[in-house]
N, C-alpha and C positions, 0 to 999 in steps of 0.2 A: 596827645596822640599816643596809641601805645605801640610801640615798635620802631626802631631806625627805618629809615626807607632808603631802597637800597637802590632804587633808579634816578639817573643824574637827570633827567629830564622828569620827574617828579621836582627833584630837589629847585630846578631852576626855573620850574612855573609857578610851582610854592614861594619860593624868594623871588620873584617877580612880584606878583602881586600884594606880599607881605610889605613888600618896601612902597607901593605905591597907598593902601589901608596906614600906615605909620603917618602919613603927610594929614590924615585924618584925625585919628585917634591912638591913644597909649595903645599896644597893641605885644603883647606875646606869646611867645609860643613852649613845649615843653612835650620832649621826647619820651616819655617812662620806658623802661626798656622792656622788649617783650620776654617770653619765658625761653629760657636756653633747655633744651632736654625737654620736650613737650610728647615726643612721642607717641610714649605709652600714657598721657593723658585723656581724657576724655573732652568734648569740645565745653560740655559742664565744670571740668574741673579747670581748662584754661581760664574760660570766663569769670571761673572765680577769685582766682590768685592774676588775673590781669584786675579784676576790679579793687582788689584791696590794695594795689599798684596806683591804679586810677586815683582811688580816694584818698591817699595820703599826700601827692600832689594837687587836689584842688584848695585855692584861697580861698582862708576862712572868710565868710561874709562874703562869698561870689555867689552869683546864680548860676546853677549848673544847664547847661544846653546840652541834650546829646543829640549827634547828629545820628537818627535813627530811622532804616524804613519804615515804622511803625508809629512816625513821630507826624506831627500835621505839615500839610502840604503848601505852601504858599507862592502866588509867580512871584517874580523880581520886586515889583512895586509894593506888593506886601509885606516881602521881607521886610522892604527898604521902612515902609510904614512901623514896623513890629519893632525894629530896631532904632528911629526915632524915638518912638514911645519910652523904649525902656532908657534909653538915651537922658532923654529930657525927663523923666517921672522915676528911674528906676531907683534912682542912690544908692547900687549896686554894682561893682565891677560885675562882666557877663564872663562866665569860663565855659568856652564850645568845646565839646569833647568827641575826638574820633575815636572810638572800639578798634579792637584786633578782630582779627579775622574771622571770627565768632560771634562778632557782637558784645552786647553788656550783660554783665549777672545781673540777677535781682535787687544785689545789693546795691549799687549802682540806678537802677532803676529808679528805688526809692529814695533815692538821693537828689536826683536829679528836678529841676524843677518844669521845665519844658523836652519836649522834644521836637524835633524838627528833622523833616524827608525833603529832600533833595531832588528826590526824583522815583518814581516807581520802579525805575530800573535798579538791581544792583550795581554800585559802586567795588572796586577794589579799595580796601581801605586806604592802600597809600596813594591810588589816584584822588579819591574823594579829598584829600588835601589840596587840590589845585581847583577843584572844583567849588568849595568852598568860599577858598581865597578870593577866589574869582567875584560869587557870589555877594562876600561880605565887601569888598570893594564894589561892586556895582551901587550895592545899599547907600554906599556914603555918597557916590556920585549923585543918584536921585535924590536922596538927600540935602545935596547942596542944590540940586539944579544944574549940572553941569555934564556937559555931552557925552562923558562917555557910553554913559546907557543908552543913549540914542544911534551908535555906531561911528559918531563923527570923529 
């Protein structure tokens, strides 16, 4: 994720959910910090000096996921499906990556091995972290078979 988030109610739907995904699977997370003095940048020249930020924190031998609106769309049960798969076939750590407020450079792009959309709508980057969360915990629940997904 690139940038601290700076809303405690961010922070505590994110750590919510993170602690309940842990009862699951290995699972963490990893704050790059965003650019100080961005100003007089251009949203191209963020994107770029946030991606080579990005890439020097991904694990060697992960699959890269960016969480992109440009990325494919799946409901609940597909995720949940998609993440099985790579789950049981993949013998690969998976590393999901939320963008700054710009999105990802290029370089980045071609790094990345999937992308995945959340939703049509725009997200705020640092909300899109609970939304997530959320999300990749529902995955496990269908997963096992067990009622959270169901509302119970």
């Amino acid at each position: 994720m690139i940038g601290k988030n700076k809303e405690s109610f961010v922070e505590e739907g994110f750590n919510h959910f993170i602690k309940r995904i842990k009862k699951y699977v290995s699972f963490q997370t990893k704050e790059v910090p965003g650019l100080k003095k961005s100003k007089n940048l251009s949203a191209e020249e963020i994107k770029r000096e946030e991606g080579v930020r990005l890439l020097k924190h991904i694990p060697k031998g992960s699959e890269m996921v960016l969480l992109d609106e440009r990325g494919s769309k799946m409901s609940s049960e597909k995720f949940a499906k998609w993440v099985e798969k790579k789950m049981t076939h993949g013998g690969q750590s998976m590393c999901f990556v939320i963008g700054g407020a710009y999105g990802f450079s290029e370089e980045v792009y071609k790094n990345a091995s999937f992308k995945l959309s959340l939703s049509e709508m725009t997200f705020s980057h640092q909300l899109i972290r609970i939304i997530f969360a959320e999300q990749l915990y529902r995955a496990l629940t269908i997963i096992k078979g067990e009622p959270y997904h169901h509302g119970k």
